[in-house]
N, C-alpha and C positions, 0 to 999 in steps of 0.2 A: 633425304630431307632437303626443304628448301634453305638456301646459304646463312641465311638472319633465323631460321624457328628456331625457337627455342622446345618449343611441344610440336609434335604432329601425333594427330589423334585417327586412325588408320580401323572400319569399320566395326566400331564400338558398339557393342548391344548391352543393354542392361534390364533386368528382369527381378521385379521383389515378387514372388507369388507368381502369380498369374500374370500381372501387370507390368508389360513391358513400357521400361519408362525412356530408354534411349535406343533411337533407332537407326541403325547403321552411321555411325557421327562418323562423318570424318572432316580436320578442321587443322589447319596450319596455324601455331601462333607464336609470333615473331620475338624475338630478342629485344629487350630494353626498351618497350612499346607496354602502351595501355592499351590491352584485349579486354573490351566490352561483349558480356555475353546479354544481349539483348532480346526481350520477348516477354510478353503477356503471361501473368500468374499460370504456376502449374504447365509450363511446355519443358520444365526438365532442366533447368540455367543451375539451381543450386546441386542438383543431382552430378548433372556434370562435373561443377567445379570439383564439387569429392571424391569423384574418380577419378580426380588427379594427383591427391596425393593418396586414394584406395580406401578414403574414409568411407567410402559405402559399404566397402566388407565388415561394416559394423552393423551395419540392419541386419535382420532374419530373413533367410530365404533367400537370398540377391544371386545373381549370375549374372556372372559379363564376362563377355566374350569379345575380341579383338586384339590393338596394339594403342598404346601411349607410351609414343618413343619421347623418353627426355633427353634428351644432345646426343637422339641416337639411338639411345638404348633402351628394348621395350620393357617398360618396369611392371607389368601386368605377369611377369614371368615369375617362379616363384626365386629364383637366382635370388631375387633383390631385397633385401633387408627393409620392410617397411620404417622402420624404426628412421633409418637414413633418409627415405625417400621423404617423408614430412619433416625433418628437419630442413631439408633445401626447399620444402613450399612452406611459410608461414601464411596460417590461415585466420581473417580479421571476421569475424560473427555480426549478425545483424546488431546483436547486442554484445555490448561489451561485457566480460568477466576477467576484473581483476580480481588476482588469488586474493584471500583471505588475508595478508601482510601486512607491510609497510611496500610505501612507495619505490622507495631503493629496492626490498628482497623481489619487487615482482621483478624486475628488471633485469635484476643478478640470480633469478630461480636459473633458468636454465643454465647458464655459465658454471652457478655451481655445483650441478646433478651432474656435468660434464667434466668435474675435476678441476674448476678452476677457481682457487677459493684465496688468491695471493691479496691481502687487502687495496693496497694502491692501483693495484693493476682492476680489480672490481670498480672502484671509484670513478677511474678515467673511462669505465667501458659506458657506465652509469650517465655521464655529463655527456659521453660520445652521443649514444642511443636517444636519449632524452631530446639534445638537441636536432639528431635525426629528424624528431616528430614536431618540432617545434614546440617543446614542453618544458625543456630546461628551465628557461628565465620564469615561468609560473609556478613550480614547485622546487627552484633548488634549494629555499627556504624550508619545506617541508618534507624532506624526503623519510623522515622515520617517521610521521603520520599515516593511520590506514589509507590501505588505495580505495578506499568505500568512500573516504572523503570529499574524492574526487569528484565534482561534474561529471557529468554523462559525458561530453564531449572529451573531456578532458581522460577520462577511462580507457574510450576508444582508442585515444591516442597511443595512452601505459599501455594496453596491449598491444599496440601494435610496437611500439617501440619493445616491447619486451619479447614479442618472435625476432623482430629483429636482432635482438642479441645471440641467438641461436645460429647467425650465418646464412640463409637462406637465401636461393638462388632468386626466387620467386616468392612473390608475394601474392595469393587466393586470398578475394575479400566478396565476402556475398552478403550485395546492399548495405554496405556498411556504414551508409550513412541514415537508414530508412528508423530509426531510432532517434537522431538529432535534431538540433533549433537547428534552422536555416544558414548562422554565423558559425555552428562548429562544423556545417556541410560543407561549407564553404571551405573552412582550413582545412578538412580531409581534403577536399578535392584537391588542393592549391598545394599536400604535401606529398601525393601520388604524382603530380609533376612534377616534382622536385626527386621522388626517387626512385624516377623509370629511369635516371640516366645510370643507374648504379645496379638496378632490379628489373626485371619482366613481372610487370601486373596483372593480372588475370581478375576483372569485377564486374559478378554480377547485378544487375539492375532491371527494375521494369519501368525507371524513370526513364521519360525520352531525353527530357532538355538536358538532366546528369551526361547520360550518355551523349550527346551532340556536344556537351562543353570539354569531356576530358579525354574521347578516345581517339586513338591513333587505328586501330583495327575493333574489325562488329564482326562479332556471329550472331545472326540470327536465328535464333528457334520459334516452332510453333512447333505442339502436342509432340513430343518428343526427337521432331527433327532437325537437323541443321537447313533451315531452308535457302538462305543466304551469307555469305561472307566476303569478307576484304578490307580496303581501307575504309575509315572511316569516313572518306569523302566522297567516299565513290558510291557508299553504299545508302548513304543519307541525300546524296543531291542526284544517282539516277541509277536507284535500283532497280537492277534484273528479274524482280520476278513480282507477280501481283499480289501475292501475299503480302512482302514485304512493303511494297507500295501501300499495301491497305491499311495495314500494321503503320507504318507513317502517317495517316492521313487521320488515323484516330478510330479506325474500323474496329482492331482487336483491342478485347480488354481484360 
């Protein structure tokens, strides 16, 4: 592995049916960095993201074959406890789903299914997490209120602050802002830089300008491949290959 990955993804194939949807991926992504998986509807960006934490082995039919080393260690094996392996990826949805609750239980679900139910020590994880997402100062007034309550932006956030309280190494968000007004895209964006310094991001997007304002590293896909990757600057101001070129200039859609 390279010294900063966090993931190295080492001749990846995935197959539902017939339909081979990832073709030979292989893809470095670095430590305490915004990985944008970037590319035109349907080349396979959200497919990826889930085979990383193996949410694919949830379809019918699926085979994949390769290696997804996490710090190392290839968790495609069956050694690895999935259970653990998605706890260290929290994963943020197009759309938000908060549980069915109050604001507080979404937040203290997980901490409590994991045995930790001490009330004072729940509260301070609650104001930690919250303020994580920059949520706290808008609801610590209403924390026993449903989380249905919420705005939509504000949803997005409870869930993400709410994997967050699970520990996870990594945070998978696939377009997780392609649901919101413009003002709460904006706070996503502005709270994924605030917590690549603590987390590795992994988001996918078919937005360009999204992608040009927040990533640090691109992978590029077209129709199931990796066609291009690297920094983010290298890859936006003098891409290597004519697809991607093309792909920039407004070709693919």
């Amino acid at each position: 592995m390279e010294n900063n990955a966090k993931i190295e993804i080492k001749d990846l194939n995935l197959s539902i049916g017939k339909h081979h949807i990832l073709k030979n991926i292989n893809a470095s992504i670095p430590s305490n960095k915004i990985t944008v998986i970037l590319g035109p509807s349907g080349c396979g960006k959200t497919t990826l993201l889930k085979s990383l934490n193996r949410l694919t082995e949830l379809y019918p039919d699926v085979k994949m074959h390769g290696e997804i080393c996490l710090d190392g260690q290839n968790i495609l094996n069956g050694r690895h406890d999935v259970t653990q392996i998605r706890k260290r990826m929290g994963l943020l949805s197009q759309r938000p789903y908060p549980l069915p609750m109050s604001i507080y239980k979404n937040v203290t679900y997980g901490l409590r299914i994991s045995g930790r139910k001490n009330k004072l020590f729940l509260q301070k994880r609650v104001e930690h997490y919250l303020r994580e997402v920059n949520l706290w100062e808008e609801v610590k007034d209403r924390l026993k209120e449903p989380a249905g309550s919420l705005s939509i932006g504000q949803q997005q956030r409870l869930c993400l602050a709410r994997g967050l309280a699970v520990d996870p190494a990594i945070i998978l968000a696939d377009e997780p802002t392609s649901a919101l007004d413009p003002v709460s895209s904006q706070a996503i964006e502005n709270m994924f830089q605030h917590l690549k310094q603590r987390y590795t991001i992994i988001l996918v997007t078919h937005i360009l300008r999204q992608a040009k304002r927040i990533a640090d590293n691109v992978i590029f896909m077209y129709l199931g491949e990796v066609v291009e990757q690297g920094p983010a600057d290298a890859v936006f101001e003098n891409p290597s290959k004519e697809k991607t070129k093309a792909y920039l200039n407004g070709v693919f859609y």
